[in-house]
MARZA-187102 format. One record per residue (C-alpha): x, z, y; residue in one letter. Coordinates in steps of 0.05 Angstrom, whole numbers, plus 5000, padded with zeros to 4 digits. Each point is the difference from the previous one (the first is absolute). Layout:
MARZA-187102
XZYa...
//
This chain:
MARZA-187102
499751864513x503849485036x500450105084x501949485060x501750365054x498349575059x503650085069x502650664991x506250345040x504650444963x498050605020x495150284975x498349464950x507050034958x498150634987x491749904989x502449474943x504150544958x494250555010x494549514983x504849814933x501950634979x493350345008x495449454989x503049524963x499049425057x507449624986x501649545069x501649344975x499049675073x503050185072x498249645066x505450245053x502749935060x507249734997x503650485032x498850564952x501049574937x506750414986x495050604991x495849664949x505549804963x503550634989x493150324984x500949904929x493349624996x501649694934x495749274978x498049895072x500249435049x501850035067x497349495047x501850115069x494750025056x503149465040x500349464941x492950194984x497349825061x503049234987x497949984928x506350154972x504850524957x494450034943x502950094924x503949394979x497249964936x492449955027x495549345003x494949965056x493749914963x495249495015x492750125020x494549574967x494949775041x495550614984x504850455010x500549685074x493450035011x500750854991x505750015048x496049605049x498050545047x507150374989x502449305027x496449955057x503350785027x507049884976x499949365035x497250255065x505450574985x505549515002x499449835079x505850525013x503549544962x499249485053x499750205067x499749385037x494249734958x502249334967x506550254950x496350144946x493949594990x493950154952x503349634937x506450345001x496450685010x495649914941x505749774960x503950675022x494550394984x498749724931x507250044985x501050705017x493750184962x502749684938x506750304996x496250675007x495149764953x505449884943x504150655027x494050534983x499549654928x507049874987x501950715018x493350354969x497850305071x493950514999x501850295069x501749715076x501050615046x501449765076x500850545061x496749555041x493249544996x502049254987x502249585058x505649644990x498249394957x504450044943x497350724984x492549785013x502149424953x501850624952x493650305013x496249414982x503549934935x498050734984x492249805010x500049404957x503650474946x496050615010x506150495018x500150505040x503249945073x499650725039x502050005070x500550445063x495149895053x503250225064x495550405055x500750155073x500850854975x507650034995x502049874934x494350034966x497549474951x495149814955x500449794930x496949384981x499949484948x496449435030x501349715071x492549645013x496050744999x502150775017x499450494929x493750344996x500650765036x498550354931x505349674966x504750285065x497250734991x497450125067x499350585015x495650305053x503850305056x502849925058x505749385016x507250214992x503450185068x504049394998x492949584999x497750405054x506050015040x499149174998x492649975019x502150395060x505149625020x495649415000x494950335039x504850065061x500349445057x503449414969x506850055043x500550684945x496149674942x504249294997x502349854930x507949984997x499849334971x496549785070x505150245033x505249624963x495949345015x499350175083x507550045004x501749364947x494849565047x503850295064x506249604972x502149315019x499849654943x503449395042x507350405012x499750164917x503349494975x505250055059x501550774983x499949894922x504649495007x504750485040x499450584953x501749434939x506049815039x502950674994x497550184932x503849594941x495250404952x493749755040x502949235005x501549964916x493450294984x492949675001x494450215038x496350504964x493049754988x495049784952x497649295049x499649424962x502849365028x496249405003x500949524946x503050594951x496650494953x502050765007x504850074941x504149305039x499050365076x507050065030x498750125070x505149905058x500650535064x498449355041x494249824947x497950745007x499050035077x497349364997x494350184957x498950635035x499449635068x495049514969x496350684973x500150435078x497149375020x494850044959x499050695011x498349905072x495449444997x495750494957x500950605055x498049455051x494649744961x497250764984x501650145072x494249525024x495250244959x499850795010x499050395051x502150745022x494750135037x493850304968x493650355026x498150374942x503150494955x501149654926x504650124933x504949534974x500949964929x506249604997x500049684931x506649754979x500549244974x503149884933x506650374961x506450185046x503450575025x506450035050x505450134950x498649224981x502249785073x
//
């Protein structure tokens, strides 16, 4: 059985990929990595496999040289429709100021990346996707996709609030079933409990971490950035000679063409803190803080993203 392993660090998963060979007979033929550890990959001894780096995935690019994007019929587009429609809405971290990347170009992304995957499963005889985390990044929901229209299986990690604790799952539009996750009938682990009491305190002790991190980013001023980074690039020759680091496309270029600028950069991210606040403005006007009645708030979070994409 042939494996992609999809946005994996070295540790554990160099060593997962040799258990899962020698004891089950599950041969990687696929890595998705960060950059920075592809040294590790390479000295791994992971014979017959690929190694795309994370940071070319996300523009589309360092797929097998030897592979064709295939090209969806007009029924096969009609399967993909609904796929579309989420990868595409997905794709607006890809343009934060709102008018780099229009619809067109999106689809045409999308579509692109799911054909490359498309002719990658086949090519290389794929029966297995295993990913620590649930799809969010386009190029591996692209993956995921692929896996649907082919019928192979794609296990992931669903991340909870309880520590480290995660579920297994194999299909990101519905939770398994609890029989098929042997629930058993006892009490929650301490580290569940430990959680639900924590968010039973007053908020002040109950805040998330990650709320934190966004009350002290929004007490910055955004307007003295450029000034400052501009400063620390002055006295940096390693910061001046490298690029920004970012996946933003730039108007008027696909991903895979992108070459952004510092000044291109901070530029786009003004455009996208302006943007920002109009919205807290506009959401300002229409809530309130005062209420007269006790009430629950079921906060239902809006499409596929989470902060390591920012």
């Amino acid at each position: 059985m042939n494996a992609i392993y999809l946005c994996t660090i070295a540790h554990p998963w160099i060593e997962v990929s040799q258990r899962l060979n020698n004891e089950l007979n599950v041969k990687p033929s696929y890595f998705v990595h960060w950059n920075s550890e592809k040294n590790e990959f390479l000295k791994a001894g992971l014979k017959h496999c690929h190694f795309q780096s994370l940071e070319k995935a996300w523009k589309g690019l360092g797929f097998p040289k030897n592979i064709k994007r295939y090209i969806f019929d007009e029924e096969e587009l009609k399967l993909i429709a609904s796929f579309e429609l989420t990868a595409l809405k997905m794709m607006d971290r890809l343009d934060p100021d709102g008018e780099s990347f229009p619809f067109t170009a999106r689809q045409y992304f999308f579509r692109d990346l799911l054909g490359y995957w498309y002719s990658i499963v086949e090519d290389r005889d794929i029966e297995l996707v295993i990913s620590p985390s649930v799809p969010h990044r386009v190029f591996d929901y692209a993956l995921y996709v692929a896996c649907q229209l082919k019928n192979i299986k794609f296990i992931m990690f669903q991340m909870t609030p309880f520590g480290s604790n995660s579920i297994l799952i194999d299909n990101i539009d519905k939770m398994p079933q609890l029989s098929s996750l042997q629930a058993k009938k006892s009490l929650p682990s301490d580290t569940i409990l430990d959680k639900i009491s924590t968010v039973l305190e007053d908020y002040d002790k109950a805040i998330p971490d990650y709320m934190l991190r966004h009350e002290a980013n929004a007490k910055k001023s955004y307007s003295e950035l450029p000034l400052k980074a501009i400063r620390k690039l002055s006295k940096s020759y390693k910061l001046v000679t490298k690029k920004p680091n970012t996946y933003w496309v730039k108007q008027g270029y696909s991903p895979s063409e992108t070459k952004l600028t510092w000044a291109d950069f901070y530029q786009m991210r003004a455009k996208r803190d302006k943007i920002v606040d109009a919205f807290k403005k506009q959401y300002s006007q229409i809530t309130s803080s005062n209420f007269q009645q006790k009430f629950v708030l079921v906060a239902l979070q809006i499409g596929i993203c989470c902060r390591c994409c920012f």
